[in-house]
C-alpha angles and dihedrals in degrees: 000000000000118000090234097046083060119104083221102057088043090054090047098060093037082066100041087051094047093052085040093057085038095057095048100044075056091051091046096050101041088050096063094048093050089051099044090048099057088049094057088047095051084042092055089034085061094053100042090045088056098048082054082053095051086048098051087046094053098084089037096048082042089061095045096056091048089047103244089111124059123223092252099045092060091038084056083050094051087044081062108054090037086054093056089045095046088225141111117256132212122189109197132177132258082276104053099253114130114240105162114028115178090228097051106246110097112184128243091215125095113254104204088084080084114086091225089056092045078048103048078043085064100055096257141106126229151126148238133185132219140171124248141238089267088046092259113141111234128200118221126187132188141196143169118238106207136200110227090260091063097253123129122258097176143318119253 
């Protein structure tokens, strides 16, 4: 008798292919969480990164709107931060609109219309993702930097 006409070597597979499937259904399914997770995590790092950011801004940006701090000095600051984060970073008014952008090219528009800017108008950080013009997704983070007093200064 062949060993794949007996009852015993049939059962034997049955139950190899079943752990087999099973572990892979596990490995499936870990897998997304894991990936999921550490998304989440790098998502919550971002935001907690760029309100470090607004902290660290507050005495600089203090110093600009007094005068004792040129424009390009505390663009070379922002660079800065922006260079250890490997972003790029956008300063705007109390209003939303951009005034200081990392690369350069700080937009005319008016940036509450995002909901992370309403949302760092609004005294909170936070972050949204979209994707780009090329289909990429992209990862933005706000947050208010205050005076003592609790008035914004600016949005990074």
């Amino acid at each position: 008798m062949k060993w794949y006409q007996s009852l015993r070597a049939r059962m034997i597979l049955a139950y190899a292919g079943l752990i087999v499937i099973g572990f892979l259904m596990l490995v499936l399914l870990a897998g997304g969480q894991i990936s999921r997770s550490a998304a989440e995590e790098y998502h919550a790092g971002l935001a907690a990164q760029t309100s470090i950011i607004a902290r660290g801004l507050i005495e600089p940006l203090e110093h600009y709107a007094e005068g004792e701090l040129s424009q390009a000095a505390l663009l070379e600051l922002v660079k800065g931060y922006g260079d250890q984060l490997g972003a790029r970073l956008t300063l705007a008014d109390d209003h939303g609109r951009a005034w200081l952008d990392t690369e350069g090219i700080a937009s005319d528009g008016n940036l509450s219309v995002f909901p992370e800017v309403r949302a760092a108008l609004d005294y909170r950080v936070t972050h949204e993702s979209y994707a780009d013009d090329k289909g990429r997704m992209k990862l933005y983070a706000a947050a208010p930097i205050l005076t003592e007093d609790g008035q914004i200064l600016s949005i990074v």
